[in-house]
N, C-alpha and C positions, 0 to 999 in steps of 0.2 A: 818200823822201817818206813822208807818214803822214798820217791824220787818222780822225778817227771816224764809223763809219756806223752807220746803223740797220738791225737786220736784225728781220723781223717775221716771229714762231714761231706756233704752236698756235692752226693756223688763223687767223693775222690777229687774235689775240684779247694776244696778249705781245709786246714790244719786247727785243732785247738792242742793246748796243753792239759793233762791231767794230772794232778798232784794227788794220791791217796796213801792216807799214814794207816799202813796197818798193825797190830798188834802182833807179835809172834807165836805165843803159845795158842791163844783161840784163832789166830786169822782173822778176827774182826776188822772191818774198814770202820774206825773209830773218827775219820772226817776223809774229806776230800775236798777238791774244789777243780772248775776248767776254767780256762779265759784265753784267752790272744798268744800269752807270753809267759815261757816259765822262769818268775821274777819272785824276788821276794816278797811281794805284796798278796800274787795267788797262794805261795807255802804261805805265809800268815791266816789267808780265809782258810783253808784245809785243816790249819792248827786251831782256831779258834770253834771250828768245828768238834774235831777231836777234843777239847779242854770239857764240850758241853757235853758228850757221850762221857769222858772222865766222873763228870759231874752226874750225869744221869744213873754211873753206874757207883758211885761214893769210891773214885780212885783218885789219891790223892796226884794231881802231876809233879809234887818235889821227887826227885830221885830216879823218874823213869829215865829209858835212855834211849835216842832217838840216832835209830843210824840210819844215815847216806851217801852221798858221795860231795865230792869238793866243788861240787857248781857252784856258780856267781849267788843263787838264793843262799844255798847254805853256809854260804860266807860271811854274810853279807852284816852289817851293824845290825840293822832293824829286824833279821830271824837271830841271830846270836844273844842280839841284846834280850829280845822278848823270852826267849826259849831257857840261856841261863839265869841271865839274872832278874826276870820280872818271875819266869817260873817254875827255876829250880832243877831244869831237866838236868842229863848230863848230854854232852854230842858224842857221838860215835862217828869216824869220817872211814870210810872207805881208803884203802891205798893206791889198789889196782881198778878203779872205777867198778865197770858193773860185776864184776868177775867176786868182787867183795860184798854183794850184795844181793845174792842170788834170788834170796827169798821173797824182795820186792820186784826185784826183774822177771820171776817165773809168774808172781802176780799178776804183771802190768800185759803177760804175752797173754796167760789163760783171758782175763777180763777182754782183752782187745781181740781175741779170736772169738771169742765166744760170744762178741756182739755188734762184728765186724757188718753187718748186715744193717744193721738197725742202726747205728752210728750212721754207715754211709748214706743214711734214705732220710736223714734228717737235715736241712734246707739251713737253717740259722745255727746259729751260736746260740742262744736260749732254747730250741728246740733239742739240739746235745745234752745240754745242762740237765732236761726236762729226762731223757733218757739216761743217762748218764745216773742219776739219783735215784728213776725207776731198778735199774741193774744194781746198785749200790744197797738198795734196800731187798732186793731178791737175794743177792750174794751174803749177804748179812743173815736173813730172817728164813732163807727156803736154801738155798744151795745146798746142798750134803757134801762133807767136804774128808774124806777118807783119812785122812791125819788126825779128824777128829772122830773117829768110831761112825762115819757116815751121821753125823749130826752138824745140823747148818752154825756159824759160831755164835750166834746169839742163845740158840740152845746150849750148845756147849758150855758157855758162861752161867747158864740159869743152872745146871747141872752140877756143873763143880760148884756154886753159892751155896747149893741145898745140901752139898756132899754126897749127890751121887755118884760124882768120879771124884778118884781124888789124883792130886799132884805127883809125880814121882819125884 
């Protein structure tokens, strides 16, 4: 799943955008990216991110399947063109916008509440980014996450690898 949120910096007074693609079954945030504008250029950094967690974790990206909704990024030649046919995804599009896509939007609300403080107290756009990845690696490697047995998703992944859980 994916889509863009708004995260507000330096005191309530700046806007960036956040792109995070997460995984469904583990919850993993397998990339992300912030910038100015949610365009198709920041969904590419967040993709290219996720291909290297792909890669880190030996998941092939032909065949997975990437749902969002119909904004101008996910339309667009340059995420279409890269995402089918440089690498095989399938798209998933949303019909009724966020209402179809609940599992990214319950994401983007817990992440933004839950770091709504430390987001606001940060001055620059590089200073976000700097928390922003701080939160993204806690949420990944320490958060407990009750859908998954109270295990953060990067255990969970190590866990079903070794066949300690298994898939239903």
């Amino acid at each position: 799943y994916t889509d863009f949120t708004e995260l507000w910096f330096a005191d309530g007074r700046q806007k960036a955008h956040l792109i995070p693609i997460i995984e469904h079954r583990s919850k993993l945030a397998f990339g992300w990216a912030i910038g100015p504008s949610p365009d198709a250029a920041l969904a590419l950094q967040a993709w290219a991110w996720a291909k290297q967690t792909c890669q880190q974790l030996a998941i092939s990206c032909a065949g997975l399947i990437m749902h969002h909704d119909k904004g101008g990024a996910f339309i667009s030649y340059d995420w279409t063109q890269q995402l089918l046919l440089v690498d095989g995804l399938r798209l998933s599009y949303t019909w009724r916008g966020p209402q179809d896509n609940p599992e990214m939007e319950a994401f983007n609300s817990r992440f933004k509440n839950e770091n709504r403080s430390l987001f606001l107290d940060a001055q620059t756009l590089a200073e976000l980014a700097t928390l922003v990845d701080q939160r993204m690696h806690y949420y990944n490697h320490e958060r407990r996450h009750s859908a998954l047995g109270c295990l953060a998703p990067w255990t969970y992944i190590e866990r079903v690898r070794a066949g300690q859980i298994t898939l239903e």
